[in-house]
Each structure stands twice: as C-alpha cells, then as structure tokens.
C-alpha positions in Angstrom: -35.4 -9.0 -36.1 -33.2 -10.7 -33.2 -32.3 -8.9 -30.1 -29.4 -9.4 -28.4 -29.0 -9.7 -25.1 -26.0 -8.9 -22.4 -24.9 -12.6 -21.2 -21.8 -10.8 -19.5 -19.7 -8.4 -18.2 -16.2 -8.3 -18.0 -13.8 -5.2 -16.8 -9.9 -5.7 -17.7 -8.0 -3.5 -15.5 -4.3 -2.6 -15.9 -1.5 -2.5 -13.8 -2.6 1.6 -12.5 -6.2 0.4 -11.7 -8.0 1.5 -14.7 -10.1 0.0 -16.6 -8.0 -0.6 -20.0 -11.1 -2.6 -21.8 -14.3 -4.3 -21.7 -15.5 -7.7 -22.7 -19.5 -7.9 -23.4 -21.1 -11.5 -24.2 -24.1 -11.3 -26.1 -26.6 -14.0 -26.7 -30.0 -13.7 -29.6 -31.8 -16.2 -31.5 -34.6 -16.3 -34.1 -35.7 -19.9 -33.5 -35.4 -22.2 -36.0 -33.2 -19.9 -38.1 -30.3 -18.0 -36.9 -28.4 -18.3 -33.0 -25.4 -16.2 -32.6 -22.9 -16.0 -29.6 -20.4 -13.1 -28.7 -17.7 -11.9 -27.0 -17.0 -8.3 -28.3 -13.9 -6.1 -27.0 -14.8 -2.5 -26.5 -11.5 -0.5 -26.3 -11.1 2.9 -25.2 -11.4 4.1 -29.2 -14.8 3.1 -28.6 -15.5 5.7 -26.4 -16.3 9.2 -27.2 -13.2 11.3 -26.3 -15.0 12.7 -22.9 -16.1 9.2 -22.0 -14.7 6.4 -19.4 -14.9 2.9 -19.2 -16.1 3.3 -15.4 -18.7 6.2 -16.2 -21.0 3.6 -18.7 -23.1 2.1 -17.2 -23.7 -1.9 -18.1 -27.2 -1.1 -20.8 -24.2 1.7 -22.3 -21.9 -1.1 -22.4 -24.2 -3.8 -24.3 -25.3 -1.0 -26.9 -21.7 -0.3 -27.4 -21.1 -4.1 -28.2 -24.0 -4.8 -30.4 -23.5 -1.9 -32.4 -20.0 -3.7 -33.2 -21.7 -7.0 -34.8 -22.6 -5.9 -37.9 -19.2 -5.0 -38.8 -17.9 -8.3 -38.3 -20.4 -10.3 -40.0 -18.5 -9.6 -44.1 -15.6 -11.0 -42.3 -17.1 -14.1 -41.0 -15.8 -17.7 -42.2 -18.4 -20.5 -42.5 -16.7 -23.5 -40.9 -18.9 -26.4 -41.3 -22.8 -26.8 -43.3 -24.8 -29.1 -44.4 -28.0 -30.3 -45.1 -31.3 -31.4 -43.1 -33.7 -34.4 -44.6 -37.3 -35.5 -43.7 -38.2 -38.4 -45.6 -35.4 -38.6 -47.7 -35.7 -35.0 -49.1 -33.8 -32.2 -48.7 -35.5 -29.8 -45.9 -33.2 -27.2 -45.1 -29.5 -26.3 -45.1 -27.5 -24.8 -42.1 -23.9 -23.6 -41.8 -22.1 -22.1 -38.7 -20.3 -18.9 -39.4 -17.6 -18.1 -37.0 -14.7 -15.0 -36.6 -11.7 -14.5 -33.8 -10.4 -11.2 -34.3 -9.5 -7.8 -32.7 -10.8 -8.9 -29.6 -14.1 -10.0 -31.2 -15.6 -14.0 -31.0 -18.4 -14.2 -33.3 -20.6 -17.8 -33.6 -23.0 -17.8 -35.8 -25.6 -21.1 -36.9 -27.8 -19.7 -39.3 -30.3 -21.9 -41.1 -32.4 -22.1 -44.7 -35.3 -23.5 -46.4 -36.4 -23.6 -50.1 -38.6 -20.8 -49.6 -35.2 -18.8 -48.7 -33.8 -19.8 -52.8 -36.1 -17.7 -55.1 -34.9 -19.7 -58.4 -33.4 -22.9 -57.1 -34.8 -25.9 -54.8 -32.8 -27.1 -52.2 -31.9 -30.2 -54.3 -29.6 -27.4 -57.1 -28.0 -25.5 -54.6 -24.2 -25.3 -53.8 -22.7 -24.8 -50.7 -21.4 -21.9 -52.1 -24.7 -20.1 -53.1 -26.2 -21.6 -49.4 -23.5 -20.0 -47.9 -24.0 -16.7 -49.5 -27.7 -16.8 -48.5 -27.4 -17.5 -44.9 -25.2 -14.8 -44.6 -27.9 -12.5 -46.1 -30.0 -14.0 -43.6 -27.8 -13.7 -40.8 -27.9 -9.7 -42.1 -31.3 -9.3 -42.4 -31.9 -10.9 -38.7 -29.4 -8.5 -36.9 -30.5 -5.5 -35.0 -29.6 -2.4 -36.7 -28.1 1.4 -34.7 
C-alpha cells in the first residue's frame, strides 16, 4: 500500500483576509510500479460546517487531500503507454494516467508485468486491456480512509 506524503502547502486568501481554499501536493511511490503526483484543492465544502481553514492544522490538511484521490482516479485519462523490452521480449507495460479538474492535478505512471495478466502474456495484450489493469493497480496501491 503507498503512502502519500504532504510535498506542500498552500493558503489562497481572498480579498477580506480569509482563507477562501487550500492547495495540498502530495507525493507516493511503490517503486518499480506506480508514482503519483498531486495537487488537490480543498474548498470550504470540505470542511465540516463548524470547521475553518485556519483552525486545521497542516497533518488535517494532508488527510483531507488524500482522502480526495480515490475519487478521481475513474476519471483519470491515460495519456501516453507503452511497452518495456529486455532482450527483445516484452517485460512490462507502463502508462501515465493524468486528470485536471475541480481544482484537482492528478499524475499517475503506473507499471505491469506478465504476472499482473492472469490469462494473457504480455505479447496478447491491448493497450486497452493494459490500460484497464494498471488502473486496477493504481486502485489497489492507494491508501484507503
């Protein structure tokens, strides 16, 4: 399971001097298999309705944004995969996922071996279907609530 850690901090404050929203970056990796980046947006309908920006402290803040990855990863688009070789067979494939939206930057470079295909060797898979797994994988890896 991959933890992710706070890389960043980052207040906005509006024109009254409150803090209107928050911007954590988060940094984990599983080495060899999945590395995700993130800037997540937490907006005051984060908050419980007796809670402020400026009484969290930065741990409360990090939670708040990790808790908000697995919602984005269905919505992630795989922008660029491929394949890895070692004497001119097919070792592994890798794709990196990304999303922009609501506030939220997800990157996401998650790798597979044959031993990730339980009816297929590397060699008979799509794109598609390696997509599909390393997106399960990218799952399985993140830390749950």
């Amino acid at each position: 399971m991959m933890e992710l850690l706070n890389t960043s901090i980052s207040y906005n404050i509006d024109g009254t001097g409150n803090t209107s929203s928050v911007i954590a970056g988060l940094r984990g990796e599983v080495e060899g298999r999945v590395t995700i980046t993130a800037n997540v947006t937490i907006y005051p309908t984060d908050l419980a309705k007796d809670e402020a920006f400026d009484d969290l402290t930065k741990k409360e803040l990090s939670k708040r944004a990790v808790d908000k990855i697995p919602s984005v990863i269905d919505s992630l688009i795989a922008v660029n995969g491929g394949w890895s070789f070692t004497a001119g067979k097919i070792s592994s494939v890798s794709t990196q996922f990304n999303q922009s939206e609501t506030g939220t930057y997800v990157n996401a470079n998650v790798t597979a071996t044959e031993s990730d295909f339980s009816d297929k060797k590397l060699d008979d898979v799509t794109m598609s279907e390696a997509q599909s797994v390393l997106q399960s994988i990218l799952k399985n890896e993140l830390p749950t609530s």
